[in-house]
C-alpha positions as YAML, in Angstrom:
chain: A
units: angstrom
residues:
- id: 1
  name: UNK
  ca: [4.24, 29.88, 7.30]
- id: 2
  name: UNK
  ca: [3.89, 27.93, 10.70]
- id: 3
  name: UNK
  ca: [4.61, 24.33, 11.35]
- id: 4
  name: UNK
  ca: [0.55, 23.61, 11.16]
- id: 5
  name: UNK
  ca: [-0.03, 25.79, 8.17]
- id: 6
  name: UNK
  ca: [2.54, 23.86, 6.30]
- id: 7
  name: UNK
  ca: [1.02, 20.42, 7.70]
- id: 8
  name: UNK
  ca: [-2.58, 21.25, 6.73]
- id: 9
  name: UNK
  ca: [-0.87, 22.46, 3.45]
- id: 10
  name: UNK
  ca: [0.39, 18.88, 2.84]
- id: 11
  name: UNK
  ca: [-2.05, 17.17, 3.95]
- id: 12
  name: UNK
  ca: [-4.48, 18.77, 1.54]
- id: 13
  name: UNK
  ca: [-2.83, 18.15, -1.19]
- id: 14
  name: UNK
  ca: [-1.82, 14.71, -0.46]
- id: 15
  name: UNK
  ca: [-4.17, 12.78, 1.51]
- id: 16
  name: UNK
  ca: [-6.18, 11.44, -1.78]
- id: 17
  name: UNK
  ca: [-3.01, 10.20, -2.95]
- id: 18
  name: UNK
  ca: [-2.04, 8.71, 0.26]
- id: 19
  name: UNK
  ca: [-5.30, 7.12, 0.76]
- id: 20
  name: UNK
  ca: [-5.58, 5.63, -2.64]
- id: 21
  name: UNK
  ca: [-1.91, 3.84, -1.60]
- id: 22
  name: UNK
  ca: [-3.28, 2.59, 1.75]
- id: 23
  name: UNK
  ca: [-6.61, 1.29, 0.05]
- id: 24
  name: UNK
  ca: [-4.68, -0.70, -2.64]
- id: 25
  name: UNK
  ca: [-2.28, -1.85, -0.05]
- id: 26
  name: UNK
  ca: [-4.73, -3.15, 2.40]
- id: 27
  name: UNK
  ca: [-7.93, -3.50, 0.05]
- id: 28
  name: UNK
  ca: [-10.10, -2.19, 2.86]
- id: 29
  name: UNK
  ca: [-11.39, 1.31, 3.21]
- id: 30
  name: UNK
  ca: [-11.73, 1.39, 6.78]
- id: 31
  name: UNK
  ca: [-8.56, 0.01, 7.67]
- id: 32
  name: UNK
  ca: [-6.71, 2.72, 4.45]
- id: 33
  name: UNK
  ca: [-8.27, 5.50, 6.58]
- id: 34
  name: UNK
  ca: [-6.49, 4.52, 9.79]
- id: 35
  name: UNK
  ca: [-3.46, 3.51, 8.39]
- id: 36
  name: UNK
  ca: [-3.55, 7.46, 6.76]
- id: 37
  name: UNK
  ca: [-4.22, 9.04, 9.65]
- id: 38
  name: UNK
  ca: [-1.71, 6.60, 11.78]
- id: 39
  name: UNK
  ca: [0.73, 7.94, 8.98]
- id: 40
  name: UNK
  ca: [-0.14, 11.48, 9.53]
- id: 41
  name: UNK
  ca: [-0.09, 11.56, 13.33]
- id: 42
  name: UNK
  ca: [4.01, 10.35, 12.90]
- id: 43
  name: UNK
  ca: [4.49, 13.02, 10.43]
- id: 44
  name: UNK
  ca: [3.20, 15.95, 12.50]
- id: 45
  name: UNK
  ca: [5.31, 14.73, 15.44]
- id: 46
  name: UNK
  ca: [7.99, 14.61, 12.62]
- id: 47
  name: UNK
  ca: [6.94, 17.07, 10.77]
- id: 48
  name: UNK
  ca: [9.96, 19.74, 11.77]
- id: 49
  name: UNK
  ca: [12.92, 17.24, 10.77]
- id: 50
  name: UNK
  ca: [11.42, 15.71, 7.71]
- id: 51
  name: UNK
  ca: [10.13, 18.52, 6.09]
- id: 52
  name: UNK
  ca: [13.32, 20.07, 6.42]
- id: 53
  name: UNK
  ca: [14.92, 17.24, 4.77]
- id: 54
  name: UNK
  ca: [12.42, 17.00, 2.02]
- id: 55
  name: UNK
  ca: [11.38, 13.30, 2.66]
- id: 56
  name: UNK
  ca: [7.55, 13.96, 3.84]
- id: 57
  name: UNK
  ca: [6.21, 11.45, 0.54]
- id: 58
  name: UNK
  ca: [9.11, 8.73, 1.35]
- id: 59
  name: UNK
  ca: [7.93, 9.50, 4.91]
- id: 60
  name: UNK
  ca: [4.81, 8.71, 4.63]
- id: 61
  name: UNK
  ca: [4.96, 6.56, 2.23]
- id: 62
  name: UNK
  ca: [7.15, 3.89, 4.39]
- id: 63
  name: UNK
  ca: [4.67, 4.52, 7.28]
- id: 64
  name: UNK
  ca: [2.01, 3.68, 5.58]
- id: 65
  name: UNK
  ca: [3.58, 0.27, 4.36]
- id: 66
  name: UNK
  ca: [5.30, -0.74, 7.72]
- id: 67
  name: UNK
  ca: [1.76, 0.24, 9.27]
- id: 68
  name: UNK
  ca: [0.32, -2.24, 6.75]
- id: 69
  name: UNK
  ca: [2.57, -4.72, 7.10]
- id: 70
  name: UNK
  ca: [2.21, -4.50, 11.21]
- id: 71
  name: UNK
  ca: [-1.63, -4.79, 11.11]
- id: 72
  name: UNK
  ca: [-1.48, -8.27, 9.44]
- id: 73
  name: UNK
  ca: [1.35, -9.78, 11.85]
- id: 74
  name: UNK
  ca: [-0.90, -8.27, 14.75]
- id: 75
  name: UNK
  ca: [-2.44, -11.89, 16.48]
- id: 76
  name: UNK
  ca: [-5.91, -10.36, 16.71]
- id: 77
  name: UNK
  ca: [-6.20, -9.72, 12.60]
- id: 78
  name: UNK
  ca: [-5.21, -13.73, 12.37]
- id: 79
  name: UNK
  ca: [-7.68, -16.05, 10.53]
- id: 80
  name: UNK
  ca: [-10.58, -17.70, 13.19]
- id: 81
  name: UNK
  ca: [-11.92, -21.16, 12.34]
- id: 82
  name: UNK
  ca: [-15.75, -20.94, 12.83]
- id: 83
  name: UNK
  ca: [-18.67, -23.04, 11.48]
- id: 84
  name: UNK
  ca: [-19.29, -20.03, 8.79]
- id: 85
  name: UNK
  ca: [-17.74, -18.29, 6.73]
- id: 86
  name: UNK
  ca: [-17.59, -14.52, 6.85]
- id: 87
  name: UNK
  ca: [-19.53, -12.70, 4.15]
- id: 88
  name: UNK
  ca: [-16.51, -9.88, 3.55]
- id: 89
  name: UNK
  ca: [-15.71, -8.61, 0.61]
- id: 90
  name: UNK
  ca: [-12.85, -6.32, 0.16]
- id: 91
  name: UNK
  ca: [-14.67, -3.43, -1.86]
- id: 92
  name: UNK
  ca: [-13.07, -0.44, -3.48]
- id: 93
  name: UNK
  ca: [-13.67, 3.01, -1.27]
- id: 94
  name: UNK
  ca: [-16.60, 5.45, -1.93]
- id: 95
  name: UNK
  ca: [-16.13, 6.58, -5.12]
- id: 96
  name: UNK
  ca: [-13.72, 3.95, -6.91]
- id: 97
  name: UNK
  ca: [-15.16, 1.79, -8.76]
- id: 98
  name: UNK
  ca: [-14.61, -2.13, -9.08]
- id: 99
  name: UNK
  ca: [-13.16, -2.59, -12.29]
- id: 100
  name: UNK
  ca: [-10.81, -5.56, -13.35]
- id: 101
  name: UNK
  ca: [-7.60, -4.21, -12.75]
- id: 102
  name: UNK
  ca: [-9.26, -3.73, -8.53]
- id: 103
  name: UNK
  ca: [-10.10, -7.49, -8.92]
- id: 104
  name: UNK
  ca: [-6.86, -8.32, -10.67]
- id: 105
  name: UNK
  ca: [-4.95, -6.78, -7.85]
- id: 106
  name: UNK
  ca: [-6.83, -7.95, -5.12]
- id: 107
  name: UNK
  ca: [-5.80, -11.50, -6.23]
- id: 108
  name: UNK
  ca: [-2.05, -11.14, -6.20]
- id: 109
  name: UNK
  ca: [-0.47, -12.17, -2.53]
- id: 110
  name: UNK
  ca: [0.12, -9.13, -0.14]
- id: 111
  name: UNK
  ca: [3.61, -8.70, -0.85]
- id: 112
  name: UNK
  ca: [3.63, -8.60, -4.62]
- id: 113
  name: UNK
  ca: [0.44, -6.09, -4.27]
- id: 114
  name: UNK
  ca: [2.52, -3.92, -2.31]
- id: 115
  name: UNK
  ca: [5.45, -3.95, -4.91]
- id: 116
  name: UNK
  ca: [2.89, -3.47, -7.26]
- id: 117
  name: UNK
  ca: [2.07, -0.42, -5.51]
- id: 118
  name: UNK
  ca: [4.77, 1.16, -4.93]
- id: 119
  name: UNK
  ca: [6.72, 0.33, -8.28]
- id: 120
  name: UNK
  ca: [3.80, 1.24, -10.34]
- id: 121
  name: UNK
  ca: [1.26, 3.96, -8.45]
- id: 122
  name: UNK
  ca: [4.28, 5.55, -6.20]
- id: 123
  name: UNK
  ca: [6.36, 5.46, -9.51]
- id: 124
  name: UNK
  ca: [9.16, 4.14, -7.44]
- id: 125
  name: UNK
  ca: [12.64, 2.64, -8.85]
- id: 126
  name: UNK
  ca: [13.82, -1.18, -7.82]
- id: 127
  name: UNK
  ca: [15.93, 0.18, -5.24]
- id: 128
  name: UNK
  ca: [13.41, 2.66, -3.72]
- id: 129
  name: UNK
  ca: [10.88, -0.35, -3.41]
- id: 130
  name: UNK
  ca: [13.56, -2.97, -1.87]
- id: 131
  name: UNK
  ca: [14.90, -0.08, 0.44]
- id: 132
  name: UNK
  ca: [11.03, 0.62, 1.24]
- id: 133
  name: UNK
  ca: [10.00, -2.93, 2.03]
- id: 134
  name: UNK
  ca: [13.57, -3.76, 3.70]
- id: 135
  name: UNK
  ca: [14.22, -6.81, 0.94]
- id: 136
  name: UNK
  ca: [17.24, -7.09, -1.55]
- id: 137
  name: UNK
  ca: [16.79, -5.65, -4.85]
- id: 138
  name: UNK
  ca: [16.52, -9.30, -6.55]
- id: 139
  name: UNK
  ca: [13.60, -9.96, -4.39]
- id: 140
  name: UNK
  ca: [11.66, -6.83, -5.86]
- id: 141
  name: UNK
  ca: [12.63, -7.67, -9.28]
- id: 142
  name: UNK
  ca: [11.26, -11.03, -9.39]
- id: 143
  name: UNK
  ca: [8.37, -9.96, -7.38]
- id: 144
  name: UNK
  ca: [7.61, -7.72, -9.66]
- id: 145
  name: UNK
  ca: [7.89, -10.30, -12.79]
- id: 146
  name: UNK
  ca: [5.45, -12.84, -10.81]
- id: 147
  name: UNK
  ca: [2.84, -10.50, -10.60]
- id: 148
  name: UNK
  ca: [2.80, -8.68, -13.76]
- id: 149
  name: UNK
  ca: [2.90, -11.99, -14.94]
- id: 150
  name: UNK
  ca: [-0.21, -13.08, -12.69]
- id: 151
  name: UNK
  ca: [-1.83, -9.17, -13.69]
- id: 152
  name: UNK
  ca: [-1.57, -10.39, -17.45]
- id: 153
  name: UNK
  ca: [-2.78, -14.04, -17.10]
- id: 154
  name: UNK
  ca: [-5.92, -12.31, -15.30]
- id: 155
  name: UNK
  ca: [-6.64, -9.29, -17.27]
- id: 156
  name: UNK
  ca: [-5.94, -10.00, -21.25]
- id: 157
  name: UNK
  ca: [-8.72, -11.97, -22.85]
- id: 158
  name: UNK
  ca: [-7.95, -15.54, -23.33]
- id: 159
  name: UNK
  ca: [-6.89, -16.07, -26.68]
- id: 160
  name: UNK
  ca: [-5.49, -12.47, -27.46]
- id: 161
  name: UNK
  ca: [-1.86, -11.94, -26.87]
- id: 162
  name: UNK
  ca: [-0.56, -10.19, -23.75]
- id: 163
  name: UNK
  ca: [2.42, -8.73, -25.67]
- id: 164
  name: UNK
  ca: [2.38, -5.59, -28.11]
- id: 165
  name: UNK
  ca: [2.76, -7.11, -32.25]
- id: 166
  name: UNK
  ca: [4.43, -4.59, -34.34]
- id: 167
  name: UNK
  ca: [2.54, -5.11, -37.43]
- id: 168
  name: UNK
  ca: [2.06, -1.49, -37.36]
- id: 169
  name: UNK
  ca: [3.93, 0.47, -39.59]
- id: 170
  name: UNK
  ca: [7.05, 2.97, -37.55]
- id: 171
  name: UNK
  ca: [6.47, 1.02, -34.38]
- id: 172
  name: UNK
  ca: [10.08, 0.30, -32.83]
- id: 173
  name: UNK
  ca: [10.77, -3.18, -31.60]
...
């Protein structure tokens, strides 16, 4: 199989995927779609060394992130002053809908969204998300804590309990 074959191969089969990670990073479909296809243009120049190593996802995956995390330090994404405020709303891509975990999400500060996302959509482990996101393993940890803990206050019901009971019978505690 040639170099693009196997490129157009991966791509196929993980863009959606990829996408999905960029959108919940970034919370903006346009600016998911170019930090995809920023991702993909390194990984085709790339594409000889890290398929052979079998890192294209971590690849990628750190691309996408440091691509992320380099749009909002750029000076021309910074916050304007102006007599009116700008009628954006971050909206889920073409066929996602808004639901209350999107909303939930959208609330948390940038970095604990992108632990979020990589601890719990990527599946990663603590040490894959501080080695990811270049921060110590302590930082991830409580990260992580802070906004589960801010996911729960804004998605269980007031007055319901946001831990599991075990008044059903044969459930472990």
């Amino acid at each position: 199989m040639s170099r693009d074959e196997e490129f157009g191969a991966y791509v196929a089969g993980r863009r959606p995927h990829l996408y999905r990670s960029a959108w919940l990073l970034c919370g903006d479909p346009h600016r998911a779609e170019d930090l995809v296809q920023e991702a993909l243009t390194k990984v085709y120049v790339a594409w000889p060394r890290i398929s052979r190593a079998g890192s294209v996802d971590a690849y990628v995956r750190r691309m996408i992130v440091n691509g992320n995390i380099d749009e909002s330090r750029r000076p021309w994404r910074r916050e304007r002053l102006t007599s009116q405020p700008p009628e954006v709303v971050a909206t889920p891509p073409p066929g996602e809908e808004a639901d209350e975990l999107w909303t939930a999400l959208r609330a948390l500060p940038a970095g604990q969204r992108r632990i979020v996302v990589l601890r719990h959509y990527w599946g990663l482990s603590v040490e894959e998300t501080a080695h990811d996101l270049e921060v110590i393993v302590g930082t991830v940890k409580s990260q992580t804590s802070a906004a589960l803990g801010a996911l729960r206050r804004l998605l269980v019901p007031a007055g319901t309990s946001a831990t599991p009971t075990n008044d059903s019978p044969g459930e472990a505690r």
